[in-house]
C-alpha positions in Angstrom: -38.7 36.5 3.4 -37.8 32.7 2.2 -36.3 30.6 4.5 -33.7 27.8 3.9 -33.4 25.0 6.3 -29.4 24.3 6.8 -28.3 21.1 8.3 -24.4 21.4 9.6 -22.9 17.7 10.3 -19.9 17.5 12.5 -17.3 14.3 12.6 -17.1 11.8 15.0 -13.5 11.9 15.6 -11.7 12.9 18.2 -11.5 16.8 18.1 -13.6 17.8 15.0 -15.8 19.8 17.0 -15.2 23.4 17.1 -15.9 26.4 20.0 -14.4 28.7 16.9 -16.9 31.1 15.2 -18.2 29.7 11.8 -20.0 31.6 9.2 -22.0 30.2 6.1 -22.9 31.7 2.9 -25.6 30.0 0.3 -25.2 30.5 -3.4 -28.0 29.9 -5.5 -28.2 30.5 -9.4 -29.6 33.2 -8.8 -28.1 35.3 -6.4 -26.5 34.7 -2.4 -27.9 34.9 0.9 -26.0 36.8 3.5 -23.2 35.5 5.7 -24.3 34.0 8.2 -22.9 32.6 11.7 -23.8 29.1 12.3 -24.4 28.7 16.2 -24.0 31.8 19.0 -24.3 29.7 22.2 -21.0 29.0 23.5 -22.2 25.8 25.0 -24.1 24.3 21.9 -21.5 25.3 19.1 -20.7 22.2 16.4 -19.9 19.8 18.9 -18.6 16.2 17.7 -20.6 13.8 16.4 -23.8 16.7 16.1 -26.0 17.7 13.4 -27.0 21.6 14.1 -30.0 23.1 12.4 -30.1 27.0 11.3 -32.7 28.9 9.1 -30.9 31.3 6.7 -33.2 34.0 5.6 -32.6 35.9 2.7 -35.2 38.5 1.2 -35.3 36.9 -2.4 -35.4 33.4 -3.9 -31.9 32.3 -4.5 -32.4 29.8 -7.2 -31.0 26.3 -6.6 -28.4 26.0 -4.2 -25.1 25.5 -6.1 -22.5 26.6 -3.6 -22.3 26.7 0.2 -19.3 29.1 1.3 -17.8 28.7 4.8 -15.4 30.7 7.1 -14.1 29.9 10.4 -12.6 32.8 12.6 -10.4 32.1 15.9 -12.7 32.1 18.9 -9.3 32.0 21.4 -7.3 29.7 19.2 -7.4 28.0 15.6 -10.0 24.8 17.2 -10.1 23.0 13.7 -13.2 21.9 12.8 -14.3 18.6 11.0 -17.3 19.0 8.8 -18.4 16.4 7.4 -21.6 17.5 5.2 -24.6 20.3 4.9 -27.8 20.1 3.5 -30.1 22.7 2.3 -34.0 22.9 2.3 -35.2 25.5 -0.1 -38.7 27.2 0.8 -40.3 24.7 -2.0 -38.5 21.8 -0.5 -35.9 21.2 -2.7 -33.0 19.7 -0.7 -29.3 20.3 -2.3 -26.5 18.1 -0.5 -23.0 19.6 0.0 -20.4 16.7 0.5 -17.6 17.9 2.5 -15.5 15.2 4.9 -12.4 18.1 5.7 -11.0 19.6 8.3 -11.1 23.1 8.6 -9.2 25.8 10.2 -8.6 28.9 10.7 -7.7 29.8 6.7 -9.2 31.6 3.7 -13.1 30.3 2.7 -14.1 26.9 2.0 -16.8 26.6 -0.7 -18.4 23.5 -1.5 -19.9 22.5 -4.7 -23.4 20.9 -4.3 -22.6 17.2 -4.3 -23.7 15.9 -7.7 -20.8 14.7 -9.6 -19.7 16.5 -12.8 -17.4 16.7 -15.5 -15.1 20.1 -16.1 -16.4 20.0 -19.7 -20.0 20.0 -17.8 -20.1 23.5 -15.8 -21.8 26.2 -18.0 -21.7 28.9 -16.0 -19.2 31.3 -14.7 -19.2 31.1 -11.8 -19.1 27.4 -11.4 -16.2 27.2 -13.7 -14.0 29.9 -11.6 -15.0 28.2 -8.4 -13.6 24.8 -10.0 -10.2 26.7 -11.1 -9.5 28.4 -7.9 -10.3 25.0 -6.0 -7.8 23.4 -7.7 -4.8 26.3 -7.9 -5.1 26.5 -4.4 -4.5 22.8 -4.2 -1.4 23.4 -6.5 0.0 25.2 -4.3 -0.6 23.0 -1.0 0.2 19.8 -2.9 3.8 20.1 -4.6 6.2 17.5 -6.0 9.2 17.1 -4.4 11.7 14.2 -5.0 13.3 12.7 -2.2 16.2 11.0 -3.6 17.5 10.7 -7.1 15.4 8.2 -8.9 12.8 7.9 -6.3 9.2 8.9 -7.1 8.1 11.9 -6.8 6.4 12.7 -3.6 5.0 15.5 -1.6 7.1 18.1 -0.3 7.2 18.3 3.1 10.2 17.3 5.5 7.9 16.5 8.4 3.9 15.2 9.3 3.3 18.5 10.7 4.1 20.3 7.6 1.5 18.5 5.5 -1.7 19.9 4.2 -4.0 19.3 7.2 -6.7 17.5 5.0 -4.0 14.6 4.4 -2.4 14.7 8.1 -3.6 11.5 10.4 -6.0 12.2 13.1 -5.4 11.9 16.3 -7.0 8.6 17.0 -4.7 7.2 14.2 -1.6 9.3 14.9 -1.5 7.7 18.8 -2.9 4.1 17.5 0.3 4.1 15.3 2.5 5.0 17.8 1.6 2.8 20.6 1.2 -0.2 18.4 5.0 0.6 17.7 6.4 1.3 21.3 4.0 -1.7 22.4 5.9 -4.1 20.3 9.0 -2.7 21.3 7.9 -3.4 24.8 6.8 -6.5 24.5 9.5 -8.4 23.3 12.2 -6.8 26.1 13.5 -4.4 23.7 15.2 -2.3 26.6 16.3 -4.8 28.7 18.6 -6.6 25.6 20.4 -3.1 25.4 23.8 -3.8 26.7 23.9 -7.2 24.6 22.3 -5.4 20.8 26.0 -6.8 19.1 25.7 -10.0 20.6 25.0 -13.5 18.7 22.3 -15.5 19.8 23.9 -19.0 21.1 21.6 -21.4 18.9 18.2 -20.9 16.6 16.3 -21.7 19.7 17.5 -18.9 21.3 15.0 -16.6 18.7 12.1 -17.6 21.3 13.5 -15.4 23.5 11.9 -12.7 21.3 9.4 -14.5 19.4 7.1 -16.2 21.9 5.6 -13.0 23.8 3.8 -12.1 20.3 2.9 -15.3 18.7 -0.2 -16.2 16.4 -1.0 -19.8 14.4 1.0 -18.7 11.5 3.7 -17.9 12.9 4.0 -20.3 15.4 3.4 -22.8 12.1 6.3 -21.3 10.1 8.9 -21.4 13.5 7.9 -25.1 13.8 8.1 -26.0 10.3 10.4 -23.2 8.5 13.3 -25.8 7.7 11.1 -28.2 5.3 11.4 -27.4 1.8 7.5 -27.9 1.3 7.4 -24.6 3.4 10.1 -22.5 1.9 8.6 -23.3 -1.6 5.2 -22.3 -0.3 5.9 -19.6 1.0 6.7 -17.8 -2.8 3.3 -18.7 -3.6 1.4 -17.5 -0.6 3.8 -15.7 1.8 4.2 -11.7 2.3 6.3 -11.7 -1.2 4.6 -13.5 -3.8 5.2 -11.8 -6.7 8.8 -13.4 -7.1 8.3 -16.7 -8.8 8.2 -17.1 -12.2 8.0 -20.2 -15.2 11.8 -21.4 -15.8 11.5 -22.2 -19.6 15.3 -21.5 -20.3 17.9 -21.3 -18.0 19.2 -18.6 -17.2 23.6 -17.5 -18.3 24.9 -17.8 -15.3 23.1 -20.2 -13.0 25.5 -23.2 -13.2 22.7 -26.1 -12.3 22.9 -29.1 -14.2 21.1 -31.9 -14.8 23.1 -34.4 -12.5 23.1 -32.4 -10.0 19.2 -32.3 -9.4 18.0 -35.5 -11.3 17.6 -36.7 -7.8 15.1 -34.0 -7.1 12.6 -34.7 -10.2 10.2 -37.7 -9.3 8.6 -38.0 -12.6 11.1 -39.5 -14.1 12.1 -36.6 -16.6 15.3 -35.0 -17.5 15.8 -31.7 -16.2 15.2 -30.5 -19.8 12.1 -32.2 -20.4 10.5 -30.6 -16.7 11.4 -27.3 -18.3 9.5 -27.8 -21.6 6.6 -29.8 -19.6 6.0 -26.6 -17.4 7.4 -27.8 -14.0 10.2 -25.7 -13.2 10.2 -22.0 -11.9 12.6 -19.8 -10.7 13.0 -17.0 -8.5 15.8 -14.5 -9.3 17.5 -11.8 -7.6 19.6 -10.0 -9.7 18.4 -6.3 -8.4 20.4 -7.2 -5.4 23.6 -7.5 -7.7 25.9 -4.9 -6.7 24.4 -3.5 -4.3 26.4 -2.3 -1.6 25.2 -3.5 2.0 24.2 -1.4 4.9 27.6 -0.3 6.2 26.2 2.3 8.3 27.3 0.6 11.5 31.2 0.6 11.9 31.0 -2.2 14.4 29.3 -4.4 11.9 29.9 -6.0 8.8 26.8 -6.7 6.9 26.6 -8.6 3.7 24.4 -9.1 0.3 23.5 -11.8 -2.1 21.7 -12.0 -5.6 20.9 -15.8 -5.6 18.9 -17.9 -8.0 17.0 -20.5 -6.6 15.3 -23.2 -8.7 12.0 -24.6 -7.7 10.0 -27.8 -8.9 6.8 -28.2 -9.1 6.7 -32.3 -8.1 4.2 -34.6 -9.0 2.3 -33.5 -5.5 2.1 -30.1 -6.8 4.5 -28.8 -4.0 6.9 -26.4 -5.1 10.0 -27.5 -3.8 13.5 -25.8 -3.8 15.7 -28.4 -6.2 19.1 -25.7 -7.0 20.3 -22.6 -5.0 23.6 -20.2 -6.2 24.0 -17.4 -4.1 26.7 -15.6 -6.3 26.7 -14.7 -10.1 31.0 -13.9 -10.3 33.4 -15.9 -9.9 37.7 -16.1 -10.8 38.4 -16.9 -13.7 38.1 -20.2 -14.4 36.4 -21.4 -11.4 32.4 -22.2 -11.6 29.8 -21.1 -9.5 28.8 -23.4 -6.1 24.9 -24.4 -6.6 23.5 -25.5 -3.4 21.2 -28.6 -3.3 18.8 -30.4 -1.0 21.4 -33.3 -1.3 24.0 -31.2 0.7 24.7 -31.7 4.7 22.2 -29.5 6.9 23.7 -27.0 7.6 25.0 -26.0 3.6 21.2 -26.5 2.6 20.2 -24.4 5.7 22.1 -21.4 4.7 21.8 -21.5 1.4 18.0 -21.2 1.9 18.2 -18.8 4.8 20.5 -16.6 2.0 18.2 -16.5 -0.5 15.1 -15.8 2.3 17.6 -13.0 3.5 17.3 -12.0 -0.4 13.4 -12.0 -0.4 13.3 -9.5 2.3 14.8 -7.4 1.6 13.4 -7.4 -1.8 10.3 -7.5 -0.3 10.1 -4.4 2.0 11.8 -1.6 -0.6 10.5 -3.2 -4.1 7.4 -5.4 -3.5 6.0 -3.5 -0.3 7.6 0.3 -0.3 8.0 0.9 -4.1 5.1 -0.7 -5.7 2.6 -0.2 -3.2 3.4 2.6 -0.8 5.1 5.0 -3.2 3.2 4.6 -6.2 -0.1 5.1 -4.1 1.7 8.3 -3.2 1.7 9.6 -7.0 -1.7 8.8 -7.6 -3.2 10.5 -4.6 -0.8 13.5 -5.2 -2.1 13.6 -8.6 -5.4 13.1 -8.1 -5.2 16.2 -5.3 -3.8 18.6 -8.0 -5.9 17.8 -11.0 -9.4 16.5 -10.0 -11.7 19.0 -8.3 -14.0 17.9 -5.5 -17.0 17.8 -7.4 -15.3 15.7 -10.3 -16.8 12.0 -10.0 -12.9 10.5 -10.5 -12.1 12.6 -7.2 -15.5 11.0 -5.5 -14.1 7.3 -6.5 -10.9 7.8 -5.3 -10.1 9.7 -2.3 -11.5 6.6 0.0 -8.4 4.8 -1.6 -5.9 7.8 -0.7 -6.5 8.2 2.6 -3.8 8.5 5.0 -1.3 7.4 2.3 0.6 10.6 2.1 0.8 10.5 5.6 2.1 7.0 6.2 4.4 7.6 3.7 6.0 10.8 5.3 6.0 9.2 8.6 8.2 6.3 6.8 10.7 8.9 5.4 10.9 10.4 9.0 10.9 7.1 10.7 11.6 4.2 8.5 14.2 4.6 5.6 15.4 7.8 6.6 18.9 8.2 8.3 19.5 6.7 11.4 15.7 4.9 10.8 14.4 1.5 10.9 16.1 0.3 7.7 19.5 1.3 9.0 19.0 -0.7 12.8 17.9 -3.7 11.0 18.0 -4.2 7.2 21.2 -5.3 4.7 19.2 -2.8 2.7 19.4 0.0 4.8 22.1 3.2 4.4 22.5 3.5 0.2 21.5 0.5 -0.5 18.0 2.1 -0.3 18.6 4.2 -2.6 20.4 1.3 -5.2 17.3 -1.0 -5.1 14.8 2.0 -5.9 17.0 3.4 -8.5 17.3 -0.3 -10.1 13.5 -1.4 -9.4 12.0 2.1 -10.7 13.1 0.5 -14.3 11.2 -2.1 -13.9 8.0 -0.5 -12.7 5.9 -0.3 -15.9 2.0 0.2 -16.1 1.3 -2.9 -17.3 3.1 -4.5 -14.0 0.6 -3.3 -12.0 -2.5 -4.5 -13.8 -2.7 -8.0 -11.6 -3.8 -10.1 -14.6 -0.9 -9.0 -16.9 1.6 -9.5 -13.9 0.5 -13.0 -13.8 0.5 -13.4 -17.6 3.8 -12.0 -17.5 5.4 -14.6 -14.9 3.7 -17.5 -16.7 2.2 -18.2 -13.4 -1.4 -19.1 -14.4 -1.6 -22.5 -14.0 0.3 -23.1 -10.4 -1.2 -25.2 -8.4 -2.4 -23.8 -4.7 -1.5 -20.3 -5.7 -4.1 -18.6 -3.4 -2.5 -14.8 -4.0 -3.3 -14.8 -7.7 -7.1 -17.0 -7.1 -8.0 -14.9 -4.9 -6.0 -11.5 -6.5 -8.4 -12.3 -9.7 -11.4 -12.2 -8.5 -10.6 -8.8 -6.4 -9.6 -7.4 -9.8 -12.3 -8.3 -11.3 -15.1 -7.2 -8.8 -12.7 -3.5 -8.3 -12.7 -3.8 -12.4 -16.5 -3.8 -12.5 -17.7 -1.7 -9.8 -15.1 1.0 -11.7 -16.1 0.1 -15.1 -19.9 1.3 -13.6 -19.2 4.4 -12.0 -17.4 5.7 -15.2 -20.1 4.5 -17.3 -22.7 6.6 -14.8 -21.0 9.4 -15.3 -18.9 9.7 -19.1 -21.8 8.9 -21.5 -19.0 8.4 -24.4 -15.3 7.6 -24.9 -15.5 11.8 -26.5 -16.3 12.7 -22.8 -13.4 11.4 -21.8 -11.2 13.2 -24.3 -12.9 16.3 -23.1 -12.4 16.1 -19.7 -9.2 18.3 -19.2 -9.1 17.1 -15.4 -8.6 13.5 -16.3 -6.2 14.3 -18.7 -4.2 16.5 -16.5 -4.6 13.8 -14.2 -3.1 11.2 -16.1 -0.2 13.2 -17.2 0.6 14.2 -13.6 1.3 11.1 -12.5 4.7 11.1 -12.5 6.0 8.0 -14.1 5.4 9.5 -16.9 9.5 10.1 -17.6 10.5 7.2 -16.9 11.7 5.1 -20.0 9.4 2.3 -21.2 7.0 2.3 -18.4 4.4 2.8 -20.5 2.2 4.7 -18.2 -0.2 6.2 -20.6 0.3 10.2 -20.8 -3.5 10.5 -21.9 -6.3 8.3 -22.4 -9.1 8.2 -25.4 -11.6 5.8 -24.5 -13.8 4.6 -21.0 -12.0 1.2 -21.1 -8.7 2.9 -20.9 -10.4 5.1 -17.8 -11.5 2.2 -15.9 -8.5 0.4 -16.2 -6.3 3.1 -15.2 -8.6 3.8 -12.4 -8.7 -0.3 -11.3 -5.0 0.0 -11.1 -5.2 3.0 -8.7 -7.8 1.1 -6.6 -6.4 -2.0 -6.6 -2.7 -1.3 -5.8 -3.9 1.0 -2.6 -6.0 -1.7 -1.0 -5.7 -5.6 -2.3 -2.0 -5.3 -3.6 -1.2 -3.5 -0.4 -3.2 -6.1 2.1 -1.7 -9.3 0.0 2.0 -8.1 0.4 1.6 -6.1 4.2 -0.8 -7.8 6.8 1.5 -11.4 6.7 4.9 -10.3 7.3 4.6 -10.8 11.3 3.2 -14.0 10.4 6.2 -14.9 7.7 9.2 -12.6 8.5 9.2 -12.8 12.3 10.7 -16.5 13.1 13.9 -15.0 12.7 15.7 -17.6 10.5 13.1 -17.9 8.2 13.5 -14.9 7.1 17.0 -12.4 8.4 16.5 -9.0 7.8 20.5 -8.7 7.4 23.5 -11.1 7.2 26.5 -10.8 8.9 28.8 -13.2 7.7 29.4 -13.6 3.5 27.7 -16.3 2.1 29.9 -19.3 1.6 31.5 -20.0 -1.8 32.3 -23.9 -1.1 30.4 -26.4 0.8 31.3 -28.5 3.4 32.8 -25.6 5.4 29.9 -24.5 7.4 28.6 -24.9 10.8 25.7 -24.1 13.1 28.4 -21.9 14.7 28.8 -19.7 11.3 25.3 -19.9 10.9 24.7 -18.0 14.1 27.2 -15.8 13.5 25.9 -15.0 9.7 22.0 -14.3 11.3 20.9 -11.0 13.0 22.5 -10.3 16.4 20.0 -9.5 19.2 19.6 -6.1 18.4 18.5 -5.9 15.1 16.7 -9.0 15.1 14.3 -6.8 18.2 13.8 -3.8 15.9 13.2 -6.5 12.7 10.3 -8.0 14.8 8.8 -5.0 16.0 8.7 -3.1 12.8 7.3 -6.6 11.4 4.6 -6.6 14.0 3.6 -2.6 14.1 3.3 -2.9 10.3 1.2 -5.9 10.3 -1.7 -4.3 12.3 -4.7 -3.1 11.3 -5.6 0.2 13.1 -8.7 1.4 15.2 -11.6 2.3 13.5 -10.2 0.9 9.8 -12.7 1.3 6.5 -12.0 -2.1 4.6 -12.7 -2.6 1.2 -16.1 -1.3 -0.5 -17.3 0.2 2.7 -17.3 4.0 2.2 -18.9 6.0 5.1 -18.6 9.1 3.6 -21.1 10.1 1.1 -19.2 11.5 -1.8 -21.4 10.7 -4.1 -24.9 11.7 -4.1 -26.3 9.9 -7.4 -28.7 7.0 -6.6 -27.5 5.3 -9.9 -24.0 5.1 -7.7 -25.3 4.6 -4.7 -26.7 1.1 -6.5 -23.3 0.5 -8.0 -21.6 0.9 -4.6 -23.8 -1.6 -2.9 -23.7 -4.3 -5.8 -19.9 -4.2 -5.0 -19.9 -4.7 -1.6 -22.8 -7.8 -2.8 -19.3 -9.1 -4.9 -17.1 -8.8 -2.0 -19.0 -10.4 0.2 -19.1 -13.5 -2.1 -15.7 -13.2 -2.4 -15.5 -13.5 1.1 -17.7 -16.0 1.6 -15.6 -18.0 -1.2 -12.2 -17.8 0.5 -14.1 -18.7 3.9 -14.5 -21.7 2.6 -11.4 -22.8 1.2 -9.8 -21.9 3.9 -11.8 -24.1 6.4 -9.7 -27.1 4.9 -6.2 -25.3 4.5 -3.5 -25.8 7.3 -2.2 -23.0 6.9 -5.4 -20.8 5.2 -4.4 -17.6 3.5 -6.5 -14.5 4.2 -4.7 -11.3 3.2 -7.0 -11.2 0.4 -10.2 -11.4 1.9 -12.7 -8.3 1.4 -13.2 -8.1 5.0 -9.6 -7.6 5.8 -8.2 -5.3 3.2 -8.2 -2.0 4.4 -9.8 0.8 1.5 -5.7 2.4 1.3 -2.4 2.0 2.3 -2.3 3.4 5.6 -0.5 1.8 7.6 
């Protein structure tokens, strides 16, 4: 008899131990053991957080270990089980490792590969090779496309949480984190007891404290004392929730009606407004998506309205961005010209004109900036990566720490956020079809090339702004995601001809469904490593550093309410001189939806229980020490990279974080 030593690791999480019956089955290369069951005392059976050793016997040598098959049979119920990994010790003391971190239940056998990463092109014999194909057509079948709305992204099919693939479903620790975070927030700020007044007006701005001081934090307390200065509403495109708006004004643009004399009070260097343009010094945010768009009309009792402003910004001779022109509307009567708002104008004009185009931004920012570009298109890759990449396939090992959860927070946001009746619709301009619009218009603009950082800052001409901490520190995340990438593919593809071989990648990359949209430019195959690595940076990097830079502020930014109204209910004015703090009360949230703006902001911003930040990864996917190396001189870089943003922010005011290693979560999870 030959005796293999079997090691049987159960998850620490709530519930991942099992009293269910579990059987195991080695495969070796040369023949299998018999099936085995793992543990018969009731008492002792794969308990959380346990490593159980078993001898499995078998008469004859199996060869090396290349598959370990498991099934799980109802003791009284399905008891799902979390496993996360086995080891095997042949008789010569050979030990073969069998990654597995999945929960299993009650369903047809689980085999695991032995945990060495390899390429499709790689597996020589048959057996391997039908094991890979029948690992992935079950997957097929458990991860379909579905599209939610017209024009929308594809995403999985499945109306609720429950009806996901359990592997993808949150845990219970997250599920009830989630939720309580949530109801908490709602708690907190007196949601329930400002019922009977939800249509009401608040009386003046410092009425928002009524909401806003029970959950309060340095930022936030910063932008509620300050949010009326220019300095601050200019900052805040650089290094706010949304800061992927401003761009380099070299022309412009038909339609915006500023002139000269009307900001030559503005420019302190002395320049024409002509000459600031060609010297660099003028940017511009723009908010044409919004054009057209029909407002949230899905409460009868409440007319809500939309703008698609410009607003000019200078770049002054203290390098503060400053706002110097705004126009909230693009059509006019014949004959008549647009109204562009300056800093010149009485208080309350200025006021509103800025509060407009803030109104704009975030709206903007929660379906494009936040939901399209990085909660949706996370969603493709990981479906894509579920369908196409076997376990065992290295691209598989590198990303599933960057895909977890997102499915799930995602169909929790259909069921809770932008569906009917859903956060969107209590509190946004943006909610009922105007979800849909600004999708349907922004999916044109999402392109491949938008999402490579550098190339979006190339793009916006945005490389030499001064204090610009998103794209500093934005650069030097790319770069460490871009190398720790660039060595795990050159591990494991020896040539740019490995990579055309590998059918899995290819399939991959053609099942991410961009792929139909005109002039995205998301490639539909790739030839060479570079092209691998920087497809596969782009993965990484939207899921965890886009994701932190654009979620983790918006309590601190969006929650003073008139920095930033989630809706607006009065038009914006077309003249000045005609409005009062009276209007301007009567234009911003009433009571209701600016409690379920600040909730949402504050659930959102949290990070949850037990969160995996960036370049930690707990489970052992990959068993390669060359990897192993790899992984821990990128957590070396982000730690620098830490330790560099530390630093600068010990002498900002206001220091900007949401791009620190130590506080971007692996995925977008939340």
């Amino acid at each position: 008899m030959f005796t293999y030593t079997v090691s049987v690791s159960t998850g620490k999480q709530e519930y991942a131990g099992t009293i269910d019956y579990v059987y195991l089955t080695l495969t070796g290369t040369e023949r299998s053991s018999d099936r085995t069951l793992l543990d018969e005392s009731f008492f002792q059976h794969l308990a959380r957080g346990t490593v159980m050793p078993i001898d499995v016997s078998a008469k004859e040598k199996l060869g090396d270990i290349v598959l370990v098959k498991l099934e799980k049979e109802n003791f009284v119920f399905n008891d799902q089980w979390y496993c996360r990994c086995i080891s095997v010790t042949s008789p010569s003391g050979d030990r073969f490792d069998f990654p597995c971190y999945r929960w299993i239940g009650s369903e047809n056998a689980v085999v695991l590969r032995e945990g060495t990463a390899q390429l499709p092109q790689d597996d020589k014999t048959s057996l391997l090779k039908e094991q890979r194909r029948t690992e992935l057509e079950s997957r097929q079948q458990l991860f379909r496309w579905k599209e939610w709305q017209p024009g929308f992204p594809m995403s999985i099919d499945a109306n609720s949480s429950n009806e996901l693939p359990v592997d993808v479903q949150f845990e219970a620790e997250k599920t009830m984190d989630f939720n309580v975070n949530f109801v908490t927030a709602i708690a907190n700020l007196g949601l329930n007891k400002l019922k009977s007044l939800f249509q009401h007006s608040w009386k003046d701005l410092a009425d928002f404290q009524e909401i806003f001081t029970i959950i309060k934090n340095p930022v936030s307390e910063y932008v509620m004392q300050n949010w009326e200065k220019d300095f601050l509403f200019g900052y805040q495109f650089l290094n706010g929730c949304n800061p992927v708006m401003i761009s380099k004004c070299t022309n412009l643009p038909d339609g915006f009606a500023v002139t000269q004399e009307m900001v030559k009070g503005s420019l302190d260097r002395g320049l024409t407004l002509q000459e600031e343009l060609k010297a660099g010094n003028i940017y511009i945010v723009d908010y044409a998506i919004l054009e057209g768009v029909r407002a949230n009309d899905t409460d009868p009792n409440t007319q809500q309205y939309l703008a698609a402003p410009f607003c000019l910004l200078y770049k002054n001779s203290q390098n503060q961005i400053m706002p110097i022109a705004i126009q909230l509307s693009r059509q006019t009567p014949a004959g008549e010209a647009n109204t562009v708002f300056l800093p010149s104008d009485n208080r309350h004009d200025w006021m509103l004109a800025k509060m407009w185009v803030k109104s704009s931004d975030f709206n903007v920012h929660q379906l494009v900036t936040h939901l399209l570009r990085t909660h949706l298109t996370s969603e493709v890759f990981a479906i894509a990566m579920y369908r196409q990449l076997a376990a065992v396939h290295p691209v598989y090992k590198l990303l599933i720490p960057h895909v977890r959860f997102t499915i799930a927070i995602n169909t929790a946001a259909r069921e809770k956020l932008i569906s009917k009746d859903g956060i969107f619709d209590k509190a946004n301009a943006t909610g009922g079809t105007a979800v849909v619009e600004v999708i349907q218009k922004a999916m044109k603009t999402l392109t491949y090339k938008s999402l490579c950082f550098p190339e979006s800052i190339r793009a916006r001409g945005v490389e030499d702004l001064p204090n610009y901490y998103y794209r500093d520190d934005g650069m030097m995340l790319w770069d460490a995601v871009k190398s720790f990438v660039s060595d795990v593919v050159k591990i494991c593809y020896g040539s740019d001809e490995a990579v055309q071989k590998d059918k899995e990648i290819q399939a991959f990359v053609q099942d991410v469904c961009f792929s139909g949209l005109k002039n995205c430019e998301f490639p539909e195959s790739l030839k060479t490593r570079e092209q691998l690595i920087e497809f596969l940076t782009v993965v990484i990097f939207t899921a965890s550093a886009q994701h932190a830079a654009v979620n983790f502020g918006q309590y601190d930014w969006l929650s003073w309410i008139p920095n930033s109204p989630s809706t607006m209910r009065k038009p914006p004015p077309a003249q000045k001189g005609q409005v009062d703090m009276k209007y301007i009360m009567e234009s911003l949230p009433d009571r209701g939806r600016s409690s379920w703006h600040l909730g949402a902001t504050w659930a959102l911003s949290q990070f949850q229980d037990n969160e995996i930040f960036l370049g930690n990864y707990p489970d052992m996917y990959f068993t390669e020490q060359p990897v192993v190396e790899a992984t821990k001189t990128f957590h070396k870089k982000l730690a620098e990279v830490t330790k560099v943003i530390k630093s600068r922010n010990e002498n900002l005011q206001v220091p900007y974080w949401y791009l620190s290693p130590d506080r971007i979560p692996n995925s977008v999870a939340i």
